[in-house]
C-alpha positions in Angstrom: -38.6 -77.7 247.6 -40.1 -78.0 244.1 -42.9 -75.6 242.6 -43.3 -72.1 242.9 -43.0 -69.9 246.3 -42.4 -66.2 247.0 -40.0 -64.6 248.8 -42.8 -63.5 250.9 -43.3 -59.9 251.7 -43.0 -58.7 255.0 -45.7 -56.8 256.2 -45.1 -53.7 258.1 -47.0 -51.0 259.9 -47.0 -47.4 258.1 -44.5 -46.1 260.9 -42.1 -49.3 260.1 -42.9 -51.6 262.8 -43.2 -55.7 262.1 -46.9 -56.6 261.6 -47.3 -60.0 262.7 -50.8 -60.3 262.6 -50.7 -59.3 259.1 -48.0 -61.8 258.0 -50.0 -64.6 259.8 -52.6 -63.4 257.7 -50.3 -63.8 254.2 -49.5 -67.1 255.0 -53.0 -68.0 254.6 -53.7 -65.4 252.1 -51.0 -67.0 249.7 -51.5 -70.9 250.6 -55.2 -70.5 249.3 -53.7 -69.5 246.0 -51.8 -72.4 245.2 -48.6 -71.9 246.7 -46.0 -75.0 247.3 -43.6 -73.5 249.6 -42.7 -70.0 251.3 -39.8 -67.6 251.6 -39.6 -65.6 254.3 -36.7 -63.3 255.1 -35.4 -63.0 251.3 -34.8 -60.1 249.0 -38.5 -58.8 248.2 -39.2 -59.9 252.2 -36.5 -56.8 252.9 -34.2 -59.0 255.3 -31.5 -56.5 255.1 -33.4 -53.9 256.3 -34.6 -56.2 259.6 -32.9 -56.8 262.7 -31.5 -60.4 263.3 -34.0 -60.6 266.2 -36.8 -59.5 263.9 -35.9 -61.9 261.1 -35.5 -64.8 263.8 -39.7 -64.0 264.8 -40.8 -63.7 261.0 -39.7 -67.2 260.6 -40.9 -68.6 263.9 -44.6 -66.7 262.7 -44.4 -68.0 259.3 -43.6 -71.2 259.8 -46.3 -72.0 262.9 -48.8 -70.3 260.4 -47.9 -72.4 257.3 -49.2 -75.7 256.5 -46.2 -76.3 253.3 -42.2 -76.1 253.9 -40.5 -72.9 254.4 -37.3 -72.0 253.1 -36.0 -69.7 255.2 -33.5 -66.8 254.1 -30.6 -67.0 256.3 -27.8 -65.0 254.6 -25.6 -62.5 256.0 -21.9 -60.8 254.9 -20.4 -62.6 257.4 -19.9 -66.5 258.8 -20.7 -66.2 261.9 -23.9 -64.7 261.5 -25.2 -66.8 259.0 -24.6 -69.7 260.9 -26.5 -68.4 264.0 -29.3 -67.3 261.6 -29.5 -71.1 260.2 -29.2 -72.2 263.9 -32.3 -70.2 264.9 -34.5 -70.6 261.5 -33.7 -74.4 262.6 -35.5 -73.8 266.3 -38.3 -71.6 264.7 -39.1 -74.6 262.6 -37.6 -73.8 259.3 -37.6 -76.8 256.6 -34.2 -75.6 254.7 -32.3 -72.3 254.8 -31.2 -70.5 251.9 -28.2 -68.6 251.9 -27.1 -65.9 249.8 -23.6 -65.2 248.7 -21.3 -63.7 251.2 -21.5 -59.8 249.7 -19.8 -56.5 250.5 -16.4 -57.4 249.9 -15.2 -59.6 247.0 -14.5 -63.2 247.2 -13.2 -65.5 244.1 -15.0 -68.4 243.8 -13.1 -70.8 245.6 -13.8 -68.6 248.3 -17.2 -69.2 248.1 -17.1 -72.7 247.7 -15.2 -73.4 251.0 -17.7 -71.2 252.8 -20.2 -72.8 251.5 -18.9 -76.1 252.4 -17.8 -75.5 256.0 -21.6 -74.4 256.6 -22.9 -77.0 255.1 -20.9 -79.3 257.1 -22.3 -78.5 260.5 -25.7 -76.9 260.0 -29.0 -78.2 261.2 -31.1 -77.6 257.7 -30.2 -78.3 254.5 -28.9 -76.0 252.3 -30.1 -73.8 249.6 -27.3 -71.7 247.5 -28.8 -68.3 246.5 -27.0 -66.1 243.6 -28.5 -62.5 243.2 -26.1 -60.7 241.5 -28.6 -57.5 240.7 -28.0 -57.1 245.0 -24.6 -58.4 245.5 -22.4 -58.1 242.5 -21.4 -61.1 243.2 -22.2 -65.0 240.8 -21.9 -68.4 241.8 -20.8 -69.4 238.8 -22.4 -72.9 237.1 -18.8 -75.0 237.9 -18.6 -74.0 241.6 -22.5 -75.1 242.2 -21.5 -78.2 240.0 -18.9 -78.7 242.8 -21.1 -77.7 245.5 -23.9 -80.0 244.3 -21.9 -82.8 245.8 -22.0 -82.0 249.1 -24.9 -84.4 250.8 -26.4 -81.5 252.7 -26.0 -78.6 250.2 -29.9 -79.4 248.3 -30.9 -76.8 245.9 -30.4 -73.3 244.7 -32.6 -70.2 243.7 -30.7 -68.8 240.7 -31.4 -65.2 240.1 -28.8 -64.3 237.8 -31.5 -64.0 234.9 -29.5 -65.6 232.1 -30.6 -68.8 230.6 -27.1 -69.9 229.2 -26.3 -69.8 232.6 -29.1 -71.7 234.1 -28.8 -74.4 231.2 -24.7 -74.5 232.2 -25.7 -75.0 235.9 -28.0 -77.9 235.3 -25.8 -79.6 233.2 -23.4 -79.8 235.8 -25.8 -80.5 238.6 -28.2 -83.3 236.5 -26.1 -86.2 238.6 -27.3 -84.9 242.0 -30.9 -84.9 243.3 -30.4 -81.1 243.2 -33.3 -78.7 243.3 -32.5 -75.7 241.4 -34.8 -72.8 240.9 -35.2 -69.3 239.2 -35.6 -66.6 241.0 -36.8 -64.7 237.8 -39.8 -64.5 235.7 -38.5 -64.3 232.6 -37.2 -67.6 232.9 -40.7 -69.2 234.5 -41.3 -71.7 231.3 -37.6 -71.7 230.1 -35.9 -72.5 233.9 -38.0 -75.4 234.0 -38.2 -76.9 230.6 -34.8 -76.9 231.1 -34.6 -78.8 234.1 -35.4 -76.1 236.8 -37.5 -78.1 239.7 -39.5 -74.1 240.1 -39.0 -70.7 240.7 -39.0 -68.5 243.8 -40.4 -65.3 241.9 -41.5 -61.9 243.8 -43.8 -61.6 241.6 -46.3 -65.0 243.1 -46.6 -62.6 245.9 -48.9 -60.6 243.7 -50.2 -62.9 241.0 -49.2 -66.5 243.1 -52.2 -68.1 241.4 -51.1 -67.1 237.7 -47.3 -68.9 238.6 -48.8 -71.9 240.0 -51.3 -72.3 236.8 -48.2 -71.9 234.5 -45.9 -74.7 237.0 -49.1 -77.1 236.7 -50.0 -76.9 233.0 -46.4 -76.2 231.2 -46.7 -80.2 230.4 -49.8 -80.9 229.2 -50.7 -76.7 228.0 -47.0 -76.0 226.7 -48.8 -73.1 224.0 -51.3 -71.7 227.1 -47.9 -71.8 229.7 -46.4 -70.0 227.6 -48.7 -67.0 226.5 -49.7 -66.8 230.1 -45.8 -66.6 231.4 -45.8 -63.2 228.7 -48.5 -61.5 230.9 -47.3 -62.4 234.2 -43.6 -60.9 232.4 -45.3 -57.6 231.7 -46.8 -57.7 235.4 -43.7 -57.8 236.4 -41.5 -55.4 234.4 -44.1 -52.8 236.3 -44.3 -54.7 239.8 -41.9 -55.2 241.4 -39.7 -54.1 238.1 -40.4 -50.3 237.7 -41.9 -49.1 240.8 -40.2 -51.7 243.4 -41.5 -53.3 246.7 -43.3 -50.1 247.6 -45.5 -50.9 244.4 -45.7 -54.4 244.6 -47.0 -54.3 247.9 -49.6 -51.6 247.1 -50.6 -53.7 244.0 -50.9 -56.7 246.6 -53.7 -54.3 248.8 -55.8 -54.0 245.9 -55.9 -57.2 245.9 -56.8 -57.7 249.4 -53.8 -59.2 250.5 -52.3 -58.2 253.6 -49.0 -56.9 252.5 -48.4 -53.8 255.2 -46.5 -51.4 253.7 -42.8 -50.9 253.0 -39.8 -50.0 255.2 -37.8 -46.4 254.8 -35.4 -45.7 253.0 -38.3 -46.7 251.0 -41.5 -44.1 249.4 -45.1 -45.1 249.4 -45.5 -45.4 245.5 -46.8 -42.1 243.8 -50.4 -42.1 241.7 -48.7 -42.6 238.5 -46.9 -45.6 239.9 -50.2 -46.9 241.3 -52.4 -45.6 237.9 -50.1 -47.8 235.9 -49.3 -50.9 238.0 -53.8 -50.9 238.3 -53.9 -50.8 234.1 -51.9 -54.6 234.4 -53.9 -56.0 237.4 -56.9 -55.4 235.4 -55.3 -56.9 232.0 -54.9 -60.3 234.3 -58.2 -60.2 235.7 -56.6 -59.9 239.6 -58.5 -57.1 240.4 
């Protein structure tokens, strides 16, 4: 997995059942912007507000629809679970799995490394590590990745911490291994991979996938344009998903036409001042 993917939205009906149809739809919606891989089943997909069964069929639809890999969001609190998660993504037709930190309880890093290890060990896709600590409150820290990134089937990671020190720290310890590390924030687009990030899994190239995957092609040989154009897709996304969350992402992805469905409660639909404001930014970019 290299480039830049989003942890694709999951489409739902207004009364909170799974729209298929309209994630099929995404798939398409999003590949013909540019896209190099897809997420399904991460944070901004709302996993943890899907059943396992429901999780297992947004993977199987997303991965028959899609023509690039998909890096499938397998995490749960628990071992067990996450293991049968990575052994169905697997049979849906998954390319990798990404797994986020064990979370609920606490767990010291060593902790974390030998669950991470024992799953890697017998699972049938490679691995992807996943720190969020803004979810969790929990940080794989850059020495225990270091350590993990030495295990033959643990691949890559989608670091969402948001630091840059941090990042930096993790690649340095990682620059041995053919180890695919990725941001999973915006403000780090240019910096994560001038650095040595391989991409970034952002929430935000489910709105403005085009704008990501300009700034991934042209950083090289456009350094000054990469950069002024990550600034605007940073104020896009201080407002959506930032301010007003998935409920205003996803209606900022219906004015653009994209079949995003509508969030699941305990979420809101987004209020006119939400939608006033998030419309003011989609025009600045030219999306809408």
């Amino acid at each position: 997995m290299h480039g830049i993917a989003p942890p694709l939205v999951t489409p739902f009906t207004e009364d909170g059942d799974l729209d298929t149809d309209r994630l099929r739809q995404l798939v398409g919606w999003l590949e013909d912007r540019g896209v190099h891989f897809l997420v399904p089943c991460g944070s901004t997909s709302e996993a943890e507000l899907m059943t396992f069964e429901e999780r297992v069929s947004t993977i199987e639809a997303v991965a028959e629809e899609a023509s690039v890999p998909v890096l499938a969001g397998c995490g749960h609190p628990g071992y067990r679970e996450t293991n049968a998660s990575i052994e169905a993504a697997a049979e849906a037709g998954a390319d990798g799995a990404m797994i986020v930190t064990p979370f609920y309880y606490n767990h010291d890093q060593a902790t974390l490394a030998a669950y991470y290890r024992d799953m890697a060990d017998d699972a049938a896709l490679p691995i992807y590590l996943y720190s969020v600590p803004i979810f969790t409150d929990v940080t794989l820290e850059p020495d225990t990745v270091g350590d993990l990134a030495t295990h033959p089937n643990i691949v890559g990671m989608k670091d969402s911490l948001g630091d840059l020190g941090s990042f930096i720290q993790t690649v340095n310890r990682t620059e041995t291994e053919e180890f695919q590390l990725m941001t999973g924030s915006t403000n780090l687009l240019t910096a994560g991979m001038e650095t040595g990030g391989t991409g970034a899994i952002l929430a935000l190239a489910n709105l403005a996938p085009e704008g990501a995957v300009e700034v991934f092609e042209h950083l090289d040989d456009e350094p000054a344009w990469a950069h002024e154009r990550t600034a605007q897709l940073v104020e896009l996304n201080a407002i959506a998903p930032g301010t007003f969350g998935i409920p205003g992402l996803k209606w900022a992805m219906r004015e653009r036409g994209a079949p995003a469905g509508f969030a699941r409660r305990p979420f809101t639909p987004s209020e006119q001042p939400a939608k006033t404001a998030i419309r003011d930014h989609l025009e600045t970019l030219n999306l809408v």
